[in-house]
Backbone and ligand atoms as CSV (ligand in chain L), in Angstrom:
chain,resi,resn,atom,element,x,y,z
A,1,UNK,N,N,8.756,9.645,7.450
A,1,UNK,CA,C,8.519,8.498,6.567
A,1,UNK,C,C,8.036,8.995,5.201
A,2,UNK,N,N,8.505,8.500,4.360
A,2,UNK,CA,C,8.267,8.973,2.489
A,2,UNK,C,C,7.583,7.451,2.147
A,3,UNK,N,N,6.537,8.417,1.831
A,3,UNK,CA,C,5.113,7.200,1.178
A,3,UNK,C,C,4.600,8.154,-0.090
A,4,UNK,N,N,4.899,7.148,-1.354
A,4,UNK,CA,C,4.800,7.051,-2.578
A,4,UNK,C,C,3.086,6.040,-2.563
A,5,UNK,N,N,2.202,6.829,-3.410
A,5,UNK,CA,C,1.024,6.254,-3.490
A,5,UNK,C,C,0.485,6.804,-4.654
A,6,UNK,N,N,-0.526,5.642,-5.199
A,6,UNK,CA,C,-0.908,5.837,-6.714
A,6,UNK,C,C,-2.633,4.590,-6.568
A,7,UNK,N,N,-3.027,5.391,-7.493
A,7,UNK,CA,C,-4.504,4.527,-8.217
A,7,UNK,C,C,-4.740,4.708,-9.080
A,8,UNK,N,N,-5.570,3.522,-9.750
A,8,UNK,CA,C,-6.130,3.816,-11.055
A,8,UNK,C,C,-7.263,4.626,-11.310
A,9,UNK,N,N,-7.938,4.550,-11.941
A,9,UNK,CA,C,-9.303,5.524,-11.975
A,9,UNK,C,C,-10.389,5.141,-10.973
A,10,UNK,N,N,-10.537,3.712,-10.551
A,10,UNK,CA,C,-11.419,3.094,-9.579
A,10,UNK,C,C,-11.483,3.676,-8.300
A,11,UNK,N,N,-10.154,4.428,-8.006
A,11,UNK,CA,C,-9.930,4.576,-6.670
A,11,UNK,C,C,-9.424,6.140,-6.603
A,12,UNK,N,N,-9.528,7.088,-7.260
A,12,UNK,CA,C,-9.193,8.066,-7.359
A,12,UNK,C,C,-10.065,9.115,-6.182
A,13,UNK,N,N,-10.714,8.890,-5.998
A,13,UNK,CA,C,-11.304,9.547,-4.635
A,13,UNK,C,C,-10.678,9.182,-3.579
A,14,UNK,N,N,-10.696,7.290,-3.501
A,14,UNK,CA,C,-10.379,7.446,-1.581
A,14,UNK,C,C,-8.771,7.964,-1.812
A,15,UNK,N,N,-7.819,7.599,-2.645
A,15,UNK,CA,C,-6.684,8.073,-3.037
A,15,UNK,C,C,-6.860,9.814,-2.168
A,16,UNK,N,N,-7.389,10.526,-2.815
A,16,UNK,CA,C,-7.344,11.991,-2.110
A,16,UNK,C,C,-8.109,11.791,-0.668
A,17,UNK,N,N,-8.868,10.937,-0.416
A,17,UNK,CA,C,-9.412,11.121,1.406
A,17,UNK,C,C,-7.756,10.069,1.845
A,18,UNK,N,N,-7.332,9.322,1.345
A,18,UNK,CA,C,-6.122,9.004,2.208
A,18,UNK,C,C,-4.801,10.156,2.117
A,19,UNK,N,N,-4.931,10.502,1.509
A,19,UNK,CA,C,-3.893,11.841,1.420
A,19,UNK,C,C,-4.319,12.679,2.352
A,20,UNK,N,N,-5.167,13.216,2.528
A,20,UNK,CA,C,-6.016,13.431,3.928
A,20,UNK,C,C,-5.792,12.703,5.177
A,21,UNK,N,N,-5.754,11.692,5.309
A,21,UNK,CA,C,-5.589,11.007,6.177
A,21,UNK,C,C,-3.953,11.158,6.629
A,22,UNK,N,N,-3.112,11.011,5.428
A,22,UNK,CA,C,-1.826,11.013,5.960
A,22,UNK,C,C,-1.540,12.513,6.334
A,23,UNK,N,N,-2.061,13.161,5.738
A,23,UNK,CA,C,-1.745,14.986,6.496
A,23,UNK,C,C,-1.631,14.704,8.771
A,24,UNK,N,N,-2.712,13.655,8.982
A,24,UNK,CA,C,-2.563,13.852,10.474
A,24,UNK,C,C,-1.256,13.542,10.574
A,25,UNK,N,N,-0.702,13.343,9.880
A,25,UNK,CA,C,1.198,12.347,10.432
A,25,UNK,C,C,2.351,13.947,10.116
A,26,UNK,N,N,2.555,14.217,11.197
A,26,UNK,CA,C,3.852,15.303,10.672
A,26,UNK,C,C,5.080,14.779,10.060
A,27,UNK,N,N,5.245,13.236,10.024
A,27,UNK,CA,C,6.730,13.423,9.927
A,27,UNK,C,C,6.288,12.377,8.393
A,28,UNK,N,N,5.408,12.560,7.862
A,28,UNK,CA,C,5.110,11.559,6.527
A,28,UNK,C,C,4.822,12.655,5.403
A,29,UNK,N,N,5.728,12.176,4.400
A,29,UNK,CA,C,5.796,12.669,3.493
A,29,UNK,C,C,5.316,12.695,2.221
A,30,UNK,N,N,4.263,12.528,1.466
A,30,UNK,CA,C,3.494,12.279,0.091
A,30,UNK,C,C,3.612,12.678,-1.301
A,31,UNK,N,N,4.514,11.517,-1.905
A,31,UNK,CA,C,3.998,11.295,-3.285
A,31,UNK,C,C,2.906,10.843,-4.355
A,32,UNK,N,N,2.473,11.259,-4.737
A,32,UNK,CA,C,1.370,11.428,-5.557
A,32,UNK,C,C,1.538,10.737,-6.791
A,33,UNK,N,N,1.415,9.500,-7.475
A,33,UNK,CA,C,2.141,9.282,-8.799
A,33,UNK,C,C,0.862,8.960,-9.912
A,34,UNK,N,N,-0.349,9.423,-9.204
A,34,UNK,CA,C,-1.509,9.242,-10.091
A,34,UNK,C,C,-2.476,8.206,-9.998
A,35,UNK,N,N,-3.002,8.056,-10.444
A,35,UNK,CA,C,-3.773,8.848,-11.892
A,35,UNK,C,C,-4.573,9.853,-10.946
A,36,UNK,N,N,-4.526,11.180,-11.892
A,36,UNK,CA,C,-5.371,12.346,-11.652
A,36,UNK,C,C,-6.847,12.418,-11.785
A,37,UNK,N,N,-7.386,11.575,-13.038
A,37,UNK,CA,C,-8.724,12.213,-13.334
A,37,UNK,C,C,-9.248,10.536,-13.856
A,38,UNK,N,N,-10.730,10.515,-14.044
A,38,UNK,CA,C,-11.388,9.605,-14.241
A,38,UNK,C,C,-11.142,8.984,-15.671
A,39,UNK,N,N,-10.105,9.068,-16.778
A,39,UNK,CA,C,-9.546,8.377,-17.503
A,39,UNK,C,C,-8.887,7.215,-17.388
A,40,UNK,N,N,-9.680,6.214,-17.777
A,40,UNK,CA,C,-9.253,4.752,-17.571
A,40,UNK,C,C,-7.499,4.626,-17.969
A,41,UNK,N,N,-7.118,3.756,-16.607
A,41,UNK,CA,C,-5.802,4.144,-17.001
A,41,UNK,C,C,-5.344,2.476,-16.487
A,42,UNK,N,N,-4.526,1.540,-16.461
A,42,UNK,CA,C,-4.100,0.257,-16.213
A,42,UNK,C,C,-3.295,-0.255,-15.151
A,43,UNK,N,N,-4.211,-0.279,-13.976
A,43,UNK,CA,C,-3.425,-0.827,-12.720
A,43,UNK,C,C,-1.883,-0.860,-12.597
A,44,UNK,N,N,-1.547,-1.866,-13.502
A,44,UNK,CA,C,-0.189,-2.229,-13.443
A,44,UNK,C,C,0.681,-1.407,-13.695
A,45,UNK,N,N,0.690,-0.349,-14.415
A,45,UNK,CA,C,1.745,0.705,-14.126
A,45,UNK,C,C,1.346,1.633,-13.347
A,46,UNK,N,N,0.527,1.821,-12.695
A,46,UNK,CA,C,0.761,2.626,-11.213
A,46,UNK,C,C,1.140,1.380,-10.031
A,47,UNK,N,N,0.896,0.019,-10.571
A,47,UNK,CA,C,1.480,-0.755,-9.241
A,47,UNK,C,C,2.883,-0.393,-9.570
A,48,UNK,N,N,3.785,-0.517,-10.841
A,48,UNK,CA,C,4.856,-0.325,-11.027
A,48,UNK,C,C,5.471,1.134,-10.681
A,49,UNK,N,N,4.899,2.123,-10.694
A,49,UNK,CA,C,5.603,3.516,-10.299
A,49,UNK,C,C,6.025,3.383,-8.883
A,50,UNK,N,N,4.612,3.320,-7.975
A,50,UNK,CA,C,4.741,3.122,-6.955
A,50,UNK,C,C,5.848,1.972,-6.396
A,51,UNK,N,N,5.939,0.916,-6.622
A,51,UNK,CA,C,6.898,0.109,-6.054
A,51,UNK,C,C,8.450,0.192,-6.262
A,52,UNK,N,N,8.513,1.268,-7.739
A,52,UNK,CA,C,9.529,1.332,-8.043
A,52,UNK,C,C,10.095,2.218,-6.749
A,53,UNK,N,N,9.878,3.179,-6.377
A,53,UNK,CA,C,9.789,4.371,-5.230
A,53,UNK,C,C,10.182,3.289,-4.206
A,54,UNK,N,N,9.400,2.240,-3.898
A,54,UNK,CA,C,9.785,1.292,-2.502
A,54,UNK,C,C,11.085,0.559,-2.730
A,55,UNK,N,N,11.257,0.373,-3.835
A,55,UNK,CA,C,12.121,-0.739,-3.943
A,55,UNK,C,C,13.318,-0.053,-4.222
A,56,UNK,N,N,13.262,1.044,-4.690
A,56,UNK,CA,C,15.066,1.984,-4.792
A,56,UNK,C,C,15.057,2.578,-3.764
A,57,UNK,N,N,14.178,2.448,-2.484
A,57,UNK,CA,C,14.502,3.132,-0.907
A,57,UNK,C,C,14.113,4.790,-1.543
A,58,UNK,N,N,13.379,5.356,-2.195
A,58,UNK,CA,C,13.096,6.723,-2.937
A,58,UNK,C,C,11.670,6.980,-1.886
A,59,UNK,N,N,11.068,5.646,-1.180
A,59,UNK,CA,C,9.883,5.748,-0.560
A,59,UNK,C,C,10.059,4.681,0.312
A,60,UNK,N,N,9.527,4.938,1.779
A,60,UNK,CA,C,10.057,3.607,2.664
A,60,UNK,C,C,8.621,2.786,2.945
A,61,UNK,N,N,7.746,3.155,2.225
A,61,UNK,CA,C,6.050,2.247,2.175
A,61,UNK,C,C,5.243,2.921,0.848
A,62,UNK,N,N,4.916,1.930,0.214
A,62,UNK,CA,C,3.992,2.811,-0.544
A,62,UNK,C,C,2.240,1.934,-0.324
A,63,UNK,N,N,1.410,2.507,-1.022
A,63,UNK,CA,C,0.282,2.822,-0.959
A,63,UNK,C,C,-0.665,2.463,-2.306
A,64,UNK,N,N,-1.099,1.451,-2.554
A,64,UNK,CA,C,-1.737,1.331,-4.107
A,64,UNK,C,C,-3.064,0.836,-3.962
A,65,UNK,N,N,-4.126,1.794,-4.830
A,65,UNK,CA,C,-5.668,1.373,-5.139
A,65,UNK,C,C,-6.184,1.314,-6.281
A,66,UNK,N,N,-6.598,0.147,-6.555
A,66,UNK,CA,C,-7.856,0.064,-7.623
A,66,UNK,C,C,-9.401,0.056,-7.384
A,67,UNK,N,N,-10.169,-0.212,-7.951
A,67,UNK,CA,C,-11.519,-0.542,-7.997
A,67,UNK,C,C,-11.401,-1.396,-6.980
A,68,UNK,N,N,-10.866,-2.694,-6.744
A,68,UNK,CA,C,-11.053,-4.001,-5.742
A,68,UNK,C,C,-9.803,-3.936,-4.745
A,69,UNK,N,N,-8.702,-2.883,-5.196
A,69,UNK,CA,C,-7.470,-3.740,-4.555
A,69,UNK,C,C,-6.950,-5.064,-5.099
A,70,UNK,N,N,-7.842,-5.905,-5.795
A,70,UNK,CA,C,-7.055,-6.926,-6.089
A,70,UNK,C,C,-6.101,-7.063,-7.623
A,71,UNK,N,N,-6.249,-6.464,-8.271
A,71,UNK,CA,C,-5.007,-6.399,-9.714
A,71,UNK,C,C,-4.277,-5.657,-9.341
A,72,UNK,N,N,-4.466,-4.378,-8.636
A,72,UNK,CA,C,-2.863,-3.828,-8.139
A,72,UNK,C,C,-2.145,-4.529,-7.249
A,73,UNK,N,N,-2.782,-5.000,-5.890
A,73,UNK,CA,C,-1.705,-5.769,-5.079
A,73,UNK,C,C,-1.379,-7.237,-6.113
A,74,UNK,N,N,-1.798,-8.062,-7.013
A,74,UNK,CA,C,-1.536,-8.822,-7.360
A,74,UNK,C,C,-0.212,-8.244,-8.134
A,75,UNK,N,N,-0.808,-7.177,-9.281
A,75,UNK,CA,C,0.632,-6.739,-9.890
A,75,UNK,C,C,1.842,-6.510,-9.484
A,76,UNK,N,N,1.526,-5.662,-7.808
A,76,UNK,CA,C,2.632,-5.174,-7.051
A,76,UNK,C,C,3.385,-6.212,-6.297
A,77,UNK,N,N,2.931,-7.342,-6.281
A,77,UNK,CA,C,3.377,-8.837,-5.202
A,77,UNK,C,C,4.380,-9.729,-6.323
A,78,UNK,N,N,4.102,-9.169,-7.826
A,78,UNK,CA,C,5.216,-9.444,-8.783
A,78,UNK,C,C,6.526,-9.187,-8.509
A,79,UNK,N,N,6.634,-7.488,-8.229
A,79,UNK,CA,C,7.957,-6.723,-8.339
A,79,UNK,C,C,8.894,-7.455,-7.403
A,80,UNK,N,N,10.208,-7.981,-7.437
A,80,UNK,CA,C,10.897,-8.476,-6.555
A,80,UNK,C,C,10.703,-7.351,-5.445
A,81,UNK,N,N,10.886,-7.597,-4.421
A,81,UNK,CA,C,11.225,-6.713,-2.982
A,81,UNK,C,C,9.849,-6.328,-2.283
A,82,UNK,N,N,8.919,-6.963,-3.080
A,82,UNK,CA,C,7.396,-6.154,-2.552
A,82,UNK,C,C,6.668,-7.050,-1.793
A,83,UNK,N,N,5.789,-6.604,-0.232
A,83,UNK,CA,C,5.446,-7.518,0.217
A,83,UNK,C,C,4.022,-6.741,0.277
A,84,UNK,N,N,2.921,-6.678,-0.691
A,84,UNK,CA,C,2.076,-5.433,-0.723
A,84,UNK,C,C,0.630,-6.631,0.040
A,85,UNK,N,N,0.156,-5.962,1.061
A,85,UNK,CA,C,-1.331,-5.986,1.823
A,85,UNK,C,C,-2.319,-6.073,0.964
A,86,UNK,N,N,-3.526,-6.287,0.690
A,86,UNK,CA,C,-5.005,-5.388,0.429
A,86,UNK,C,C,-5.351,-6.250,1.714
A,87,UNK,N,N,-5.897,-5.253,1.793
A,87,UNK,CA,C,-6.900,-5.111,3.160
A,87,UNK,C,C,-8.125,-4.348,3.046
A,88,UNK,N,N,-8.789,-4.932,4.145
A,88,UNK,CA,C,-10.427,-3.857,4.274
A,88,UNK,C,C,-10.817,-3.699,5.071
A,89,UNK,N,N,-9.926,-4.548,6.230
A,89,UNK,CA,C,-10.026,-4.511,7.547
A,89,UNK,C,C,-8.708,-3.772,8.679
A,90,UNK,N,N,-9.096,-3.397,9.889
A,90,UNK,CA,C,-8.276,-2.546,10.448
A,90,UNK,C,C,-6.851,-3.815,11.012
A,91,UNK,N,N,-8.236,-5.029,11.367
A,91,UNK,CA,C,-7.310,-6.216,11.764
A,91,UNK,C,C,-5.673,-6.384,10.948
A,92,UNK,N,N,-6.413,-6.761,9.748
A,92,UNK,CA,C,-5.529,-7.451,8.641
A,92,UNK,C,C,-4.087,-6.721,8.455
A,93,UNK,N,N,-5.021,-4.902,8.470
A,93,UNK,CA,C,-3.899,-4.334,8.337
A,93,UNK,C,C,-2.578,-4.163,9.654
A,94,UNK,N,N,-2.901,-4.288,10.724
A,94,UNK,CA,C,-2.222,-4.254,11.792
A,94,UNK,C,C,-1.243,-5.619,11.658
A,95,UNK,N,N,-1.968,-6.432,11.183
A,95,UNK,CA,C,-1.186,-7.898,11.051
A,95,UNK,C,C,-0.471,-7.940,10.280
A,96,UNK,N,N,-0.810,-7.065,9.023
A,96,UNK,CA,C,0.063,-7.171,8.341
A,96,UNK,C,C,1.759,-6.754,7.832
A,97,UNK,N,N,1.850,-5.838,9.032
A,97,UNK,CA,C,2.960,-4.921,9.996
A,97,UNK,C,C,3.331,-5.860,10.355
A,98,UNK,N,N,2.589,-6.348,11.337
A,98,UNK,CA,C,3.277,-6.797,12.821
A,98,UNK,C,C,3.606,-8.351,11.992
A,99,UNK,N,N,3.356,-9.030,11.032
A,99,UNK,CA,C,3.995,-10.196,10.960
A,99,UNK,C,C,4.237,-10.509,9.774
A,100,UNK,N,N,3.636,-9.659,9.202
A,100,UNK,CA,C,3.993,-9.927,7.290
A,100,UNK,C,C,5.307,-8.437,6.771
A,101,UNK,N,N,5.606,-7.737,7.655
A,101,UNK,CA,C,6.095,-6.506,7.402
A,101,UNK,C,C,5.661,-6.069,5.828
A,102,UNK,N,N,5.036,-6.252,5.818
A,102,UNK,CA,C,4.046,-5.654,4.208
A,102,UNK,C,C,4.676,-4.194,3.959
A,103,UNK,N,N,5.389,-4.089,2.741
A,103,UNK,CA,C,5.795,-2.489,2.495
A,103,UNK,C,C,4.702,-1.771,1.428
A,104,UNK,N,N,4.040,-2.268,1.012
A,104,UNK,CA,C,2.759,-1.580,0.279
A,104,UNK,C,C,1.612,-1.716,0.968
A,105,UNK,N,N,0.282,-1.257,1.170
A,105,UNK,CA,C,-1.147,-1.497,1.692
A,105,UNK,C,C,-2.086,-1.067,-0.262
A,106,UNK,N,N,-2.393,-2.120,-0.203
A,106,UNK,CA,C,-3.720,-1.655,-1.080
A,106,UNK,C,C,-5.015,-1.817,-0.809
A,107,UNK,N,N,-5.403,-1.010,-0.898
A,107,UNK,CA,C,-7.364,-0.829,-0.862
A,107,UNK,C,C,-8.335,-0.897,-2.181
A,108,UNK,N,N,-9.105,-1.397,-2.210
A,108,UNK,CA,C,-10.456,-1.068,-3.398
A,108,UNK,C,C,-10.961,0.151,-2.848
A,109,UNK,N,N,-11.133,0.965,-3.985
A,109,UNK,CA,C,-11.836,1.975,-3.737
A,109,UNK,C,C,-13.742,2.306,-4.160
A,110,UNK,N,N,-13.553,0.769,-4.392
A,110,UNK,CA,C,-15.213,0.367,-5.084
A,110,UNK,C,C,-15.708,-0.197,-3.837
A,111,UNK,N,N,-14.880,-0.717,-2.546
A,111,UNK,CA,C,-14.792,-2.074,-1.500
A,111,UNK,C,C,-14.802,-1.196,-0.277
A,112,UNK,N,N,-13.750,-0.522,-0.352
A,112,UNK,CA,C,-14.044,-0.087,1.531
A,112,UNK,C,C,-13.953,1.492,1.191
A,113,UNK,N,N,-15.057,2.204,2.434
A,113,UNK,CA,C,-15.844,3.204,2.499
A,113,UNK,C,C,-14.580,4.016,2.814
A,114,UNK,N,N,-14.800,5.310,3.184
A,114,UNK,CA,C,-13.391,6.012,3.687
A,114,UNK,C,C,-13.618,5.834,4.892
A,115,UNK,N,N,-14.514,6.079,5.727
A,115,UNK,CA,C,-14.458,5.849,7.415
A,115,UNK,C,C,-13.298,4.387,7.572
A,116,UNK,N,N,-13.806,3.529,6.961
A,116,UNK,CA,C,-12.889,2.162,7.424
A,116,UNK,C,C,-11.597,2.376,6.874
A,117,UNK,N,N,-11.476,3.088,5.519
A,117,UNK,CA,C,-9.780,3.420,4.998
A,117,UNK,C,C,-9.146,3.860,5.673
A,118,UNK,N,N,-9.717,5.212,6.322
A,118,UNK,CA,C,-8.870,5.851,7.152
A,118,UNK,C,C,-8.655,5.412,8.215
A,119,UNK,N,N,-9.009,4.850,8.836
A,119,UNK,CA,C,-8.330,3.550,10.048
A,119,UNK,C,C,-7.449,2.841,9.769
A,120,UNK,N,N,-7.911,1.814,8.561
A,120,UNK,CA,C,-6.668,1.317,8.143
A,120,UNK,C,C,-5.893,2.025,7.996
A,121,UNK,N,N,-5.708,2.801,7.654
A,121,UNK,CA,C,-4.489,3.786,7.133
A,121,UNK,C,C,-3.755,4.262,8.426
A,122,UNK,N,N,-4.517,4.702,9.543
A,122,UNK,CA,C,-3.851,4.850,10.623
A,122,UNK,C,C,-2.963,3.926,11.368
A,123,UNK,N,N,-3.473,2.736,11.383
A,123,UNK,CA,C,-2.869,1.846,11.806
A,123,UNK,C,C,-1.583,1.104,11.054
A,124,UNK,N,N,-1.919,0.729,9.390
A,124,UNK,CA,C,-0.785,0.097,8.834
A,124,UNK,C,C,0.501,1.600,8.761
A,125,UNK,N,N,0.120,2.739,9.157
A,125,UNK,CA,C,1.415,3.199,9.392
A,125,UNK,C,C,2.401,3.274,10.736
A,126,UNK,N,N,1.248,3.436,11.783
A,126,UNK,CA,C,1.837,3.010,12.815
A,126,UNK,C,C,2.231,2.241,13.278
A,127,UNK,N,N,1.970,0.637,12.676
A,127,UNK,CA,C,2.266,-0.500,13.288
A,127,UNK,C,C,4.059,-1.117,12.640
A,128,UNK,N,N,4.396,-1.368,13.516
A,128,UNK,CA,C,5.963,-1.810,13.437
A,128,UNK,C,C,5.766,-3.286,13.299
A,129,UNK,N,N,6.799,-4.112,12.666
A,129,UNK,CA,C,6.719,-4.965,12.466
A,129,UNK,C,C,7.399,-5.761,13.384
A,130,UNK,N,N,7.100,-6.817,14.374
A,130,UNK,CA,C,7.523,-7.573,15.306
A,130,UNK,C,C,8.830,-8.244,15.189
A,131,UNK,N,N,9.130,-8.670,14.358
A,131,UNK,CA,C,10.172,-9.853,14.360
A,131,UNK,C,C,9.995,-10.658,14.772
A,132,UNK,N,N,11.189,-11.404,15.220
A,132,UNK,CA,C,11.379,-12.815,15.836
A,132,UNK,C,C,11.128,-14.038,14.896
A,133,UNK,N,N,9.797,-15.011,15.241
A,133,UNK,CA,C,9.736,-16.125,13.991
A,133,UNK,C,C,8.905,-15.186,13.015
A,134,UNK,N,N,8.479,-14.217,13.227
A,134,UNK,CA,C,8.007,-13.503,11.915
A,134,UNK,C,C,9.176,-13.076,10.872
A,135,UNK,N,N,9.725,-12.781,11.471
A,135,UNK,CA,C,10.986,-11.827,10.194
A,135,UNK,C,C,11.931,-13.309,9.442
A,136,UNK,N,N,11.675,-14.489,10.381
A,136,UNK,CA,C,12.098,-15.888,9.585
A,136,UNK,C,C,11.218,-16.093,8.463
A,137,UNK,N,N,9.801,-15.848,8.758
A,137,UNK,CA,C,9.184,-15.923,7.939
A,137,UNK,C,C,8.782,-15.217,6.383
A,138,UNK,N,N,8.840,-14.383,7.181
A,138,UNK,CA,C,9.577,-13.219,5.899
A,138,UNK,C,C,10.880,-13.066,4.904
A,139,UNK,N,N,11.246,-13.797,5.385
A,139,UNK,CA,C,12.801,-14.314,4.903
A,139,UNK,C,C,12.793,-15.274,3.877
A,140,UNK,N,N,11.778,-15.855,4.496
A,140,UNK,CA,C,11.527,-17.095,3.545
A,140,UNK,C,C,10.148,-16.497,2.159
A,141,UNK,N,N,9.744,-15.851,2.745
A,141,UNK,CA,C,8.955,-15.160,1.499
A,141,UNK,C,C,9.909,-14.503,0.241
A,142,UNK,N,N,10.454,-13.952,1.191
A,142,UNK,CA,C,11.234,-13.106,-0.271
A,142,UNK,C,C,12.197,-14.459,-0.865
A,143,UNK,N,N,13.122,-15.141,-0.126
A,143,UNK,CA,C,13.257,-16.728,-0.797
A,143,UNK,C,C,12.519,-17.219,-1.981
A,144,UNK,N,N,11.526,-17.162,-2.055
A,144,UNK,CA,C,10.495,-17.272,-3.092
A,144,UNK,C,C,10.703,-16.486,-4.387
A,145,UNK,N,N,11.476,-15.684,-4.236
A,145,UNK,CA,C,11.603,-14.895,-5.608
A,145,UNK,C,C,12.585,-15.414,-6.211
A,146,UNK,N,N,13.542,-16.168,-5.528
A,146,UNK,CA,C,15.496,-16.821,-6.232
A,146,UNK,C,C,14.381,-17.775,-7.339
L,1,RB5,C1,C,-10.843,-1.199,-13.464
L,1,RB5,O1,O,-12.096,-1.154,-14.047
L,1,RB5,C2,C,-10.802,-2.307,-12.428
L,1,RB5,O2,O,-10.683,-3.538,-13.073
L,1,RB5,C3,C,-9.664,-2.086,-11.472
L,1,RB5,O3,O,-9.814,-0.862,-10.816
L,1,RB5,C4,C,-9.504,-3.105,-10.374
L,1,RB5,O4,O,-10.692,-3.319,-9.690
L,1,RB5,C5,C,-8.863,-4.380,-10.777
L,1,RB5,O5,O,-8.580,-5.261,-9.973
């Protein structure tokens, strides 16, 4: 699996403990699209790098953090094709597989500790997305963009 992931300056730490985290996965692959260093830099174009990667199939999930999680997944829930998470919980994120097929996860990196990231993180990669009246539902989400 090729996972494209990016943060702004808010989140530039758990960013490297989840890169960490994805090392336990042998068959996952990591892009890095920034930001590097504590220079204030503007959510929305790392929501945009990153999704771009999801949305030309270049990455089959990506991964986006700010300070809250909430201006990147808001930015990233713009891009047609994006069905991006924030989460802080292990729940949300499992759910959000299994019935939202969410292709981005975002985290605050001001909001949840790394012990709880890295769970989430374990789980929204492992979890498959169910189908059935979920994937109707999903159907009808992306509907929302015509
Ligand atoms: C940047 O200071 C901060 O606004 C950003 O990381 C994020 O929390 C926005 O939602």
């Amino acid at each position: 699996m090729k996972i494209t992931i990016g943060s702004d300056h808010g989140a530039v730490e758990l960013k490297e403990e989840v890169k960490m985290v994805l090392k336990e996965f042998a068959d996952i692959e990591v892009k890095d699209v920034g930001t590097f260093g504590t220079d204030s830099v503007d959510y929305p174009d790392i929501a945009e790098k990153v999704c771009a990667d999801v949305t030309s199939g270049k990455a089959d999930r990506g991964i986006v953090l700010c300070g809250t999680g909430i201006g990147i997944s808001i930015a990233a829930n713009k891009i047609h094709g994006i069905r991006c998470a924030l989460c802080s919980d292990v729940y949300s994120a499992r759910m959000s597989r299994e019935h939202n097929d969410a292709n981005v996860l975002a985290m605050g990196g001001r909001v949840t500790g790394f012990g709880p990231a890295g769970e989430i993180v374990r789980v929204w990669i492992k979890t498959e997305h169910v189908g059935g009246r979920h994937a109707r539902r999903v159907a009808k989400i992306m509907a929302l963009e015509k």
